[in-house]
Residue frames as qw, qx, qy, qz and C-alpha x, y, z in Angstrom:
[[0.587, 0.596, -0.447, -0.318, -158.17, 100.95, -224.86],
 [0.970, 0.076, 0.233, -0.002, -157.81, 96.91, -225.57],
 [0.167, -0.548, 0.690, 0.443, -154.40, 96.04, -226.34],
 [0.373, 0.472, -0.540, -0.588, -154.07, 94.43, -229.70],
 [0.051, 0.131, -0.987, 0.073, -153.98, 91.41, -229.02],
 [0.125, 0.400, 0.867, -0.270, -157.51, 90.99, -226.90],
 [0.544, 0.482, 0.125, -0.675, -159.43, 93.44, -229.75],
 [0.421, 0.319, -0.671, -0.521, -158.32, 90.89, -232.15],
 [0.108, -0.096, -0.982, 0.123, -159.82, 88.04, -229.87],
 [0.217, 0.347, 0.750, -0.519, -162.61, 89.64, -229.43],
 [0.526, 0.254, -0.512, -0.630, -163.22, 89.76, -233.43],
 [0.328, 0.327, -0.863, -0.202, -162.88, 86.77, -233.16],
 [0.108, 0.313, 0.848, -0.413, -165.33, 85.68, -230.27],
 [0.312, 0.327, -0.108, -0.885, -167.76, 87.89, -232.44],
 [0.448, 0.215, -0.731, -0.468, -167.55, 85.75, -235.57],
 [0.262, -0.130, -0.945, 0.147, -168.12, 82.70, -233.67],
 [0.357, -0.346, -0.612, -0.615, -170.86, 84.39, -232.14],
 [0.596, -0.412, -0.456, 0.516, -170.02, 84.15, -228.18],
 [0.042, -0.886, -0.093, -0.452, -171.20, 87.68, -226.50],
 [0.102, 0.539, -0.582, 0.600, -169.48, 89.16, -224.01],
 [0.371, -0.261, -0.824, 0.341, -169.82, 87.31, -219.90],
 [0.021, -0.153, 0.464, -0.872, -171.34, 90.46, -218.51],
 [0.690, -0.176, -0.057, -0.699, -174.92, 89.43, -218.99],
 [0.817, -0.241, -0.492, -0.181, -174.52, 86.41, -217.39],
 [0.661, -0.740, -0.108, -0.056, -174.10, 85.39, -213.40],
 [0.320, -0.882, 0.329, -0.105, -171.04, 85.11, -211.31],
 [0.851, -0.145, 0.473, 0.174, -170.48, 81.46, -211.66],
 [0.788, 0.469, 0.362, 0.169, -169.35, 82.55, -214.95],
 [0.047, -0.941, 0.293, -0.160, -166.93, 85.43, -214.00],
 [0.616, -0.461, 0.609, 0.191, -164.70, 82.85, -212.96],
 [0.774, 0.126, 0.565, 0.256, -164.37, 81.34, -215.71],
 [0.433, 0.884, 0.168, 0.049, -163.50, 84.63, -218.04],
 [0.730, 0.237, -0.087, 0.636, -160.34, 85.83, -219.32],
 [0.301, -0.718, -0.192, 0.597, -158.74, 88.44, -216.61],
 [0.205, 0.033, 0.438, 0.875, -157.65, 90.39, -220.24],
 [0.028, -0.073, -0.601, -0.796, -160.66, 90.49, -221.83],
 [0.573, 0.077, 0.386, -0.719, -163.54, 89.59, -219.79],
 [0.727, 0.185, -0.451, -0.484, -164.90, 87.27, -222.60],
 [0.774, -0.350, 0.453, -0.269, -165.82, 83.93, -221.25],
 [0.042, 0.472, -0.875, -0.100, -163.34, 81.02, -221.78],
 [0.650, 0.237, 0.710, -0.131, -166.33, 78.02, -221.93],
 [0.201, 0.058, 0.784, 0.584, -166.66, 76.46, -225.32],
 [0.232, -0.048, -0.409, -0.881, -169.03, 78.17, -227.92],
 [0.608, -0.317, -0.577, -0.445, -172.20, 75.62, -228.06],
 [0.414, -0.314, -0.728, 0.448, -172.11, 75.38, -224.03],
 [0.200, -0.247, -0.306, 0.897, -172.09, 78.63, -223.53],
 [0.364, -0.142, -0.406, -0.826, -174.95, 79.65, -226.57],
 [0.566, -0.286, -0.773, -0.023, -177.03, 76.56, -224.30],
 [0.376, -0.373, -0.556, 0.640, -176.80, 78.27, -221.00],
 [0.016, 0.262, 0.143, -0.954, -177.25, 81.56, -222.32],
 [0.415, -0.132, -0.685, -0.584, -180.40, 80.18, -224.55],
 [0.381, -0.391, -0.827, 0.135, -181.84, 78.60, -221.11],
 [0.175, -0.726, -0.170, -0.643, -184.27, 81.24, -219.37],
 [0.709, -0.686, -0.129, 0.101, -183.79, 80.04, -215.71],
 [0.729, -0.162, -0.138, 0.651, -180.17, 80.74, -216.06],
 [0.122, 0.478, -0.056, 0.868, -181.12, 84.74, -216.19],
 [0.568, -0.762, -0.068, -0.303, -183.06, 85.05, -213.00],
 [0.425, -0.659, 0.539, -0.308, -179.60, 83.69, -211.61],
 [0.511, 0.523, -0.671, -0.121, -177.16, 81.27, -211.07],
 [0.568, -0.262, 0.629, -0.461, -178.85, 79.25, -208.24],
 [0.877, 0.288, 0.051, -0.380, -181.06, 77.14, -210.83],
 [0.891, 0.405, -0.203, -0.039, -178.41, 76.22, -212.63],
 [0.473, 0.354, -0.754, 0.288, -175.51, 75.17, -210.49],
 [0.507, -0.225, 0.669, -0.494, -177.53, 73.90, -207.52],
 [0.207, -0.037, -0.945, -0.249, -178.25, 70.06, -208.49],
 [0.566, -0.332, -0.415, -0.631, -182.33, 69.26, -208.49],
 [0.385, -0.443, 0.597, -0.546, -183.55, 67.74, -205.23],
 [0.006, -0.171, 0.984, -0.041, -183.33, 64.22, -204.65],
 [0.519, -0.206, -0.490, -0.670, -186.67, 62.45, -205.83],
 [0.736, -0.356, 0.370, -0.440, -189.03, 60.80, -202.69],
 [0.264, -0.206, 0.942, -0.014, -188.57, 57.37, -201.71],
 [0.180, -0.047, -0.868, -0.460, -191.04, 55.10, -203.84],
 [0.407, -0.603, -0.681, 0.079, -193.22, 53.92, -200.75],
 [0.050, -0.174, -0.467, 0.866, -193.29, 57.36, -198.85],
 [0.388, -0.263, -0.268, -0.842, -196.50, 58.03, -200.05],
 [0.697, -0.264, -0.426, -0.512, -197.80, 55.03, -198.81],
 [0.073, 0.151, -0.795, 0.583, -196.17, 54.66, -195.39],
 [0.361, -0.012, 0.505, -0.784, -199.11, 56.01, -193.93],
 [0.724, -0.090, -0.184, -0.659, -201.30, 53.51, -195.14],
 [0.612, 0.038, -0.786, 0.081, -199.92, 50.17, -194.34],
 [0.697, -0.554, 0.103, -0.443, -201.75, 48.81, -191.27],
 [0.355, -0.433, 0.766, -0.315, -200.43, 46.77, -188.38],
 [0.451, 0.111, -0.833, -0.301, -200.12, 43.62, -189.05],
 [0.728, -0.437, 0.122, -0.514, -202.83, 40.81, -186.88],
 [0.143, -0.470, 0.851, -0.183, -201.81, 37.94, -185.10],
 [0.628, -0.202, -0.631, -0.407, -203.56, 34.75, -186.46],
 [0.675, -0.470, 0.233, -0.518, -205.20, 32.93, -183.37],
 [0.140, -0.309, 0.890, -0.305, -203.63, 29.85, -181.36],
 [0.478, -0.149, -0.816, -0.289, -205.73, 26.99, -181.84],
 [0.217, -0.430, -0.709, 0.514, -206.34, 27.17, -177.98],
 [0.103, 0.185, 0.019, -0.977, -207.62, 30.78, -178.32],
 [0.473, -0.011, -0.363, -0.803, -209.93, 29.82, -180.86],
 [0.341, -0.340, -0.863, 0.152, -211.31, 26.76, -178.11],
 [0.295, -0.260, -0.535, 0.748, -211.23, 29.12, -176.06],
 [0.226, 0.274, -0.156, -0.922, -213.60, 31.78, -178.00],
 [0.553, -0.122, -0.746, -0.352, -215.62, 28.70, -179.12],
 [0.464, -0.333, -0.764, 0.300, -216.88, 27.52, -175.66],
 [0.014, -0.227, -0.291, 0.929, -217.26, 31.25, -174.26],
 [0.475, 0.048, -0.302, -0.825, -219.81, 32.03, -177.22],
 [0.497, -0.222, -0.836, -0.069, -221.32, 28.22, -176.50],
 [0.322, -0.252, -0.750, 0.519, -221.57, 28.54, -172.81],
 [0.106, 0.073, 0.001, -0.992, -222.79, 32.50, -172.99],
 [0.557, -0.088, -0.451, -0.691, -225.60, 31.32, -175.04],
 [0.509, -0.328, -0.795, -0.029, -226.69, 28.27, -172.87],
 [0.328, -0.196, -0.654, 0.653, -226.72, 30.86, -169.88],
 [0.304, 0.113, -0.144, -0.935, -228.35, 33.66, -171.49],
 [0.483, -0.036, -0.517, -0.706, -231.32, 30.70, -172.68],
 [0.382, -0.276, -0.772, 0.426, -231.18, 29.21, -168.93],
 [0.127, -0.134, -0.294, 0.938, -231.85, 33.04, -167.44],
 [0.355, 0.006, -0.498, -0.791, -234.48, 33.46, -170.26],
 [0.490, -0.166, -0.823, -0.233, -236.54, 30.37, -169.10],
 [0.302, -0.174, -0.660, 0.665, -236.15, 31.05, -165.59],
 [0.173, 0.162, 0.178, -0.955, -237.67, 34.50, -165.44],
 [0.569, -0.076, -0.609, -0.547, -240.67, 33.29, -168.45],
 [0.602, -0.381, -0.697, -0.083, -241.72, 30.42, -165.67],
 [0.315, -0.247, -0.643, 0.653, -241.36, 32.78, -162.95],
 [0.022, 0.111, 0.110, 0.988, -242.95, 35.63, -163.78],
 [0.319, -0.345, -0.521, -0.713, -246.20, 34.27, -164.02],
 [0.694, -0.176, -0.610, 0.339, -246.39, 33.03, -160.64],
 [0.406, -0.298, -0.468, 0.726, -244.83, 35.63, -158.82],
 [0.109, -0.113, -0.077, -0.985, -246.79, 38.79, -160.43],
 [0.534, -0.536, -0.420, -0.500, -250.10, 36.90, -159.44],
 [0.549, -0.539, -0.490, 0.410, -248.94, 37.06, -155.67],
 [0.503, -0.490, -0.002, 0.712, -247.08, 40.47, -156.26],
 [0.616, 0.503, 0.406, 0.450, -248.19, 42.46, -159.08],
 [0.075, -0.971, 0.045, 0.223, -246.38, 45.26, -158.06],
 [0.419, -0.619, 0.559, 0.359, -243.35, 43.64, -159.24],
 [0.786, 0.386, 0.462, 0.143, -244.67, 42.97, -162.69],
 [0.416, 0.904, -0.077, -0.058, -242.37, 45.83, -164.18],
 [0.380, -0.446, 0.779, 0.226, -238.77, 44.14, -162.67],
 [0.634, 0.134, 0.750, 0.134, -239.70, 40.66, -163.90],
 [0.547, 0.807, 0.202, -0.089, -240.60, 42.49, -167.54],
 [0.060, 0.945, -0.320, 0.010, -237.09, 44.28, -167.31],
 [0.417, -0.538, 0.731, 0.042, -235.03, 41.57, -166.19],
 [0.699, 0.355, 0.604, -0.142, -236.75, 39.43, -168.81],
 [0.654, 0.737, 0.162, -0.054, -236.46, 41.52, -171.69],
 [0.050, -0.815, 0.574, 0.055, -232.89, 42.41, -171.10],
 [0.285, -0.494, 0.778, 0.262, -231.98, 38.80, -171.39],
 [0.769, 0.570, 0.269, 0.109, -233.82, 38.04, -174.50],
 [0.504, 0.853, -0.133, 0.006, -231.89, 40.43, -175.90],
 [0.402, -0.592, 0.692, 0.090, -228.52, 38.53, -174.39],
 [0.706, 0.027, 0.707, 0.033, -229.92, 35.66, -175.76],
 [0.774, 0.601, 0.195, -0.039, -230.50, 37.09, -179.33],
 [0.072, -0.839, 0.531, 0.091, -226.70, 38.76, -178.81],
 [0.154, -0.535, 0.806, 0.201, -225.12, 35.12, -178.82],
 [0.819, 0.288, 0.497, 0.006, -227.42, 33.46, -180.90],
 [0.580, 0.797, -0.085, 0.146, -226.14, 35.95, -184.04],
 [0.154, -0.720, 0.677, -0.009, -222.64, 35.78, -182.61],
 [0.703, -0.015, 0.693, -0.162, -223.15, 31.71, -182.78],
 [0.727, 0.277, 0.536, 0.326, -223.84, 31.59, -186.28],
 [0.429, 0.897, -0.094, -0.051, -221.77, 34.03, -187.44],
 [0.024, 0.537, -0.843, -0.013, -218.57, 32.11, -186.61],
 [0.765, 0.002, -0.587, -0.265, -220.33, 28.78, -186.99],
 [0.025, 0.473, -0.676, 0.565, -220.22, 27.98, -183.80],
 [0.487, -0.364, -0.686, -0.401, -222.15, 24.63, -182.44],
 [0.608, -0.506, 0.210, -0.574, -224.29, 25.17, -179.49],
 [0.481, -0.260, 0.747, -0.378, -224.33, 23.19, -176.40],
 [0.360, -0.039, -0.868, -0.341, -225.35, 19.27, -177.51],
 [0.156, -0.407, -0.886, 0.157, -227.69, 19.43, -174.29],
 [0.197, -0.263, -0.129, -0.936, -229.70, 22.61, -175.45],
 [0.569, -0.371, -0.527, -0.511, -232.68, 20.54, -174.37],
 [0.644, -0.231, -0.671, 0.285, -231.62, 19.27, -171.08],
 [0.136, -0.113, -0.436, 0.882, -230.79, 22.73, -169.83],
 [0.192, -0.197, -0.172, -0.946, -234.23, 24.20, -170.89],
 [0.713, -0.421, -0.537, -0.160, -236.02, 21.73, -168.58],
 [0.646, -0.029, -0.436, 0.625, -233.77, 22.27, -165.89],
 [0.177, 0.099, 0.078, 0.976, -234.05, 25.99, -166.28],
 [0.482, -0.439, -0.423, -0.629, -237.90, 26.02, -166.87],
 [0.673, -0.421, -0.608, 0.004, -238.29, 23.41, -163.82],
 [0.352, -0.450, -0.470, 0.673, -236.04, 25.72, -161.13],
 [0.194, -0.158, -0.015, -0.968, -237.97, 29.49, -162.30],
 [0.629, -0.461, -0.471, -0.413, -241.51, 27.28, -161.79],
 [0.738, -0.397, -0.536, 0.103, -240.26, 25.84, -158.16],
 [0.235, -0.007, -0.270, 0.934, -238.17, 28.93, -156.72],
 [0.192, -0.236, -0.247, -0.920, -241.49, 30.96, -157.68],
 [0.665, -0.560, -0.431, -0.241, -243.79, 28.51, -155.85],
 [0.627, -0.285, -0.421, 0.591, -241.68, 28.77, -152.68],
 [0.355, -0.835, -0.165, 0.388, -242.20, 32.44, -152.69],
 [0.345, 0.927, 0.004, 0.144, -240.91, 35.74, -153.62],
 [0.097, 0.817, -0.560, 0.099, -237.70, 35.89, -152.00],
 [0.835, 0.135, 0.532, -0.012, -237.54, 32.09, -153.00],
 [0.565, 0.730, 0.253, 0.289, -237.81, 33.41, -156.34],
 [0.317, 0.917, -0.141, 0.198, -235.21, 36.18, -156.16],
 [0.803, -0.467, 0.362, -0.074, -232.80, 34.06, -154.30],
 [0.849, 0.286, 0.384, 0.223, -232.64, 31.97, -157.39],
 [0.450, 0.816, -0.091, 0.350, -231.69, 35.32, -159.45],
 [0.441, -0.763, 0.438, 0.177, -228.78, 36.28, -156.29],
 [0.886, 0.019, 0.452, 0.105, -227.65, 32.89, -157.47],
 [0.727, 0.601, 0.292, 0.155, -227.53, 32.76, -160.82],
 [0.258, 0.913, -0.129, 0.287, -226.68, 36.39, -161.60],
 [0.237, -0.832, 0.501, 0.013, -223.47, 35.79, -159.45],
 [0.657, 0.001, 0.640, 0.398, -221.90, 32.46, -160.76],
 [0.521, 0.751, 0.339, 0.224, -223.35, 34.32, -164.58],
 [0.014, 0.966, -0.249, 0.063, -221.36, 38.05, -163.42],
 [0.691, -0.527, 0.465, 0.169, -218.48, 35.78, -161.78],
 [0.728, 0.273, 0.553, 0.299, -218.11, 33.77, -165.74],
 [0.223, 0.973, 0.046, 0.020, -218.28, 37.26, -167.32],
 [0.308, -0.908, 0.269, 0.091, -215.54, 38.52, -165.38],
 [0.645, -0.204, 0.610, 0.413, -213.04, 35.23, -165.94],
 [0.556, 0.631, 0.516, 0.163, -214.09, 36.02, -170.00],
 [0.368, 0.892, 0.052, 0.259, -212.95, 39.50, -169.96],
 [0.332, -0.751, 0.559, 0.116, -210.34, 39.70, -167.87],
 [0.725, -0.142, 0.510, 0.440, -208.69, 36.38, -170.47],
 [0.565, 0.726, 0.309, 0.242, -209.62, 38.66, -173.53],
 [0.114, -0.936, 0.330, 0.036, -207.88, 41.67, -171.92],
 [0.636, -0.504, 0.505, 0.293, -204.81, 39.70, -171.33],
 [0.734, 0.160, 0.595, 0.287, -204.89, 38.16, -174.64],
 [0.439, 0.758, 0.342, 0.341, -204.95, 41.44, -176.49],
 [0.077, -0.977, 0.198, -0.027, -202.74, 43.37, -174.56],
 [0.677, -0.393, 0.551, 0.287, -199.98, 40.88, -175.19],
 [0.532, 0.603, 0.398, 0.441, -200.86, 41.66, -178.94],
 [0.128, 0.929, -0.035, 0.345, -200.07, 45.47, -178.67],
 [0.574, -0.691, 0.349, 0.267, -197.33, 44.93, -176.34],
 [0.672, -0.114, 0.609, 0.405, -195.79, 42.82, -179.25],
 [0.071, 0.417, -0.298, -0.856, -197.08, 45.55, -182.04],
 [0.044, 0.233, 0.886, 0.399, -199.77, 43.72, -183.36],
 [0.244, -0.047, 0.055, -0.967, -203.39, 45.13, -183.89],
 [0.177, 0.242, 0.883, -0.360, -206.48, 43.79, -182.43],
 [0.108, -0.374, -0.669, -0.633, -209.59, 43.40, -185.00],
 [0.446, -0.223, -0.138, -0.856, -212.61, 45.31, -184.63],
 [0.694, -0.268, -0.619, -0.253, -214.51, 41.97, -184.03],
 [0.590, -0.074, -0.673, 0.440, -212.39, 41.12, -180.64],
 [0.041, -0.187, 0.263, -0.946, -212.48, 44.97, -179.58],
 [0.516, -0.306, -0.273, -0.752, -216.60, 44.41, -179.90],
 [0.772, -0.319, -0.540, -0.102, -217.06, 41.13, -178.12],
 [0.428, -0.108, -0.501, 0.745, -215.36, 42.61, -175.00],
 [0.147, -0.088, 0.075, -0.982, -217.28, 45.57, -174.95],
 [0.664, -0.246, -0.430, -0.560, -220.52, 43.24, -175.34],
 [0.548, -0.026, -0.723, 0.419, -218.75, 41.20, -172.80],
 [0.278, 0.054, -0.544, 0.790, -218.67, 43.93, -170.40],
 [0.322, -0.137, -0.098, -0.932, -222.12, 45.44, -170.72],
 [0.619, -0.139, -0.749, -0.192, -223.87, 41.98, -170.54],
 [0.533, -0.027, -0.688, 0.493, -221.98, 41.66, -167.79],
 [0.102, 0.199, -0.050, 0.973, -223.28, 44.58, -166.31],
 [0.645, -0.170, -0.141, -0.732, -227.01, 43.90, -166.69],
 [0.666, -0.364, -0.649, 0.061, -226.84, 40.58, -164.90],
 [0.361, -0.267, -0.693, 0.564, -225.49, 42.16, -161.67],
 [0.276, -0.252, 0.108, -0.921, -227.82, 45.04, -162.18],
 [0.679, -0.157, -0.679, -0.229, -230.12, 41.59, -161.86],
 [0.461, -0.055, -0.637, 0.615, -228.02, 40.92, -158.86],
 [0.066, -0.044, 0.415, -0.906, -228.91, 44.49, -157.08],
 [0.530, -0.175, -0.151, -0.816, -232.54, 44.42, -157.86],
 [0.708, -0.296, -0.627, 0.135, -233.18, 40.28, -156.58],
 [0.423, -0.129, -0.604, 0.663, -231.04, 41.91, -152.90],
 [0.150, -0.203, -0.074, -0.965, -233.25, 44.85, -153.06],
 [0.743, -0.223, -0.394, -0.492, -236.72, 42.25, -152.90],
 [0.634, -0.403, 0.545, -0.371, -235.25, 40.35, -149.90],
 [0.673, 0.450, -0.573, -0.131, -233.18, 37.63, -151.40],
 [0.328, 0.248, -0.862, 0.295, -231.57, 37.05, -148.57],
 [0.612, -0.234, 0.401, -0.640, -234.60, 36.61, -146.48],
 [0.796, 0.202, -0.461, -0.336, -235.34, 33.28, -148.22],
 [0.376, -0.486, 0.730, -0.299, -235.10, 30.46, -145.64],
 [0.565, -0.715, 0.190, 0.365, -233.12, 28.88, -145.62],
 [0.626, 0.753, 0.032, -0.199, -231.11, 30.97, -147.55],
 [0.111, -0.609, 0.750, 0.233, -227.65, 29.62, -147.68],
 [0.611, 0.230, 0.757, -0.026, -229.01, 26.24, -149.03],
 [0.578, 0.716, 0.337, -0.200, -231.15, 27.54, -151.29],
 [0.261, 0.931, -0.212, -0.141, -228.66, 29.75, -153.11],
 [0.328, -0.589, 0.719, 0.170, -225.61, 27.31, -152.51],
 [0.602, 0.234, 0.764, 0.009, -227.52, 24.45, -154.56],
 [0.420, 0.883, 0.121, -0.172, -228.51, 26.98, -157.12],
 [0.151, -0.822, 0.508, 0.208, -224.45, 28.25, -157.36],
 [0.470, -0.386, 0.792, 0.055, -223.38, 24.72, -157.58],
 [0.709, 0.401, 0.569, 0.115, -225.86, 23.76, -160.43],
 [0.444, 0.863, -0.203, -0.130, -224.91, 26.81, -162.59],
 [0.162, -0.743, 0.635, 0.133, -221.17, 25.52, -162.15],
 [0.430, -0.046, 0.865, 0.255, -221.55, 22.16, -163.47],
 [0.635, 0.691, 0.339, -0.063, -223.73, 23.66, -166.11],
 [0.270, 0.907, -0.303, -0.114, -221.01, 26.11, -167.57],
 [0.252, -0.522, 0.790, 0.200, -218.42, 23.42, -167.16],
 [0.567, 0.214, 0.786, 0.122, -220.23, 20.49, -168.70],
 [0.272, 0.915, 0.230, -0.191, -221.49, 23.37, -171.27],
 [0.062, 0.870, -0.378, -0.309, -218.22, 24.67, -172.15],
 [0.284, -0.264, 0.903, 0.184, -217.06, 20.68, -173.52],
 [0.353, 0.428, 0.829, -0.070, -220.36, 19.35, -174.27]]
């Protein structure tokens, strides 16, 4: 039995319209008169809470604060890309004269083999499938840095003509002198050509691992022209193995021969890499 007092307050919480606390959580047991039980929050709060539908499954919903909205950009962290490192005016000399020089060597090699070929397969025509192979492999060098050439606008050698006489005249006179005359010339070549390779990718390497050391990201383009770099490279000294195979070094006399050869490719690729 309700003293008098707290059955006349709880007319009175009637009228007004405020039910009793028991149907609602715990958080709200505090807050109730230790007499009467009835809850001590003000009318229209309490009709608002008890009107809200999450606040009957429990009193987590509604006294735990909402969770703190994402950052703006977290969606798109993961897309932003590494940023690139413009080239160095030298770099881009330096990538300008490689693609120049490449091509004048690749349409030197090309000439050679074309005025040898005919020559040495009518003394040797067992060896007309090399000369085919070693031939077609550097057209296709040669068509590699022509479309590399004018896709960065890049201007060819100014003595395009000079070397292709040059080129034409030592594949005709190695070839008269004989087959391992003639494959002498390739020892040559293909090693000053593999030697130029090598200096080419071993400055790209450098020059892109000093970009990812420093968190920058190396284009697609740069990644390719190394990889074309290296493969090129590759097929000249397969050149190389197949010329020592034929008795290159039988050629007499072959330090001469092959030292003159060496010595013109070197003042081609230098006068080639300016000019």
């Amino acid at each position: 039995m309700l003293p008098p007092t707290s059955r006349a307050l709880l007319r009175t919480a009637r009228r007004a319209g405020v039910p009793r606390a028991s149907p609602l959580s715990s958080s709200f047991a505090s807050r109730s008169c230790p007499q009467c039980s009835l809850s001590t929050f003000p009318a229209r709060r309490l009709a608002a809470v008890v009107n809200d539908p999450s606040s009957v499954a429990g009193s987590t919903s509604a006294s735990t604060p909402p969770p703190p909205p994402p950052p703006p950009n977290a969606a798109d962290a993961s897309e932003v890309k590494p940023k690139r490192k413009p080239l160095t005016q030298e770099q881009k000399n330096f990538l300008s004269s490689a693609l120049r020089v490449n091509q004048t060597g690749e349409l030197a090699a090309t000439l050679i083999y074309a005025a040898q070929t005919p020559v040495v397969v009518r003394q040797h025509p067992h060896l007309r499938p090399l000369m085919k192979h070693m031939y077609n492999q550097e057209v296709g060098h040669l068509k590699t840095f022509n479309k590399l050439i004018a896709k960065h606008r890049v201007r060819p050698t100014a003595l395009y003509p000079v070397w292709s006489v040059l080129a034409t005249g030592l594949g005709w006179s190695t070839a008269m002198l004989g087959r391992e005359a003639a494959m002498a010339c390739t020892e040559a070549v293909e090693t000053e050509i593999g030697t130029h390779y090598n200096g080419q990718i071993r400055e790209l390497l450098e020059m892109t691992d000093a970009w990812k050391e420093e968190g920058y990201e190396v284009g697609p383009e740069l990644e390719e022209l190394t990889s074309t770099l290296r493969r090129i490279r590759d097929e000249e000294l397969e050149h190389l193995d197949h010329a020592v195979e034929h008795d290159a070094q039988k050629a007499e006399p072959h330090w001469l021969l092959t030292g003159v050869i060496r010595l013109g490719c070197r003042s081609a690729i230098w006068v080639s890499e300016r000019v």
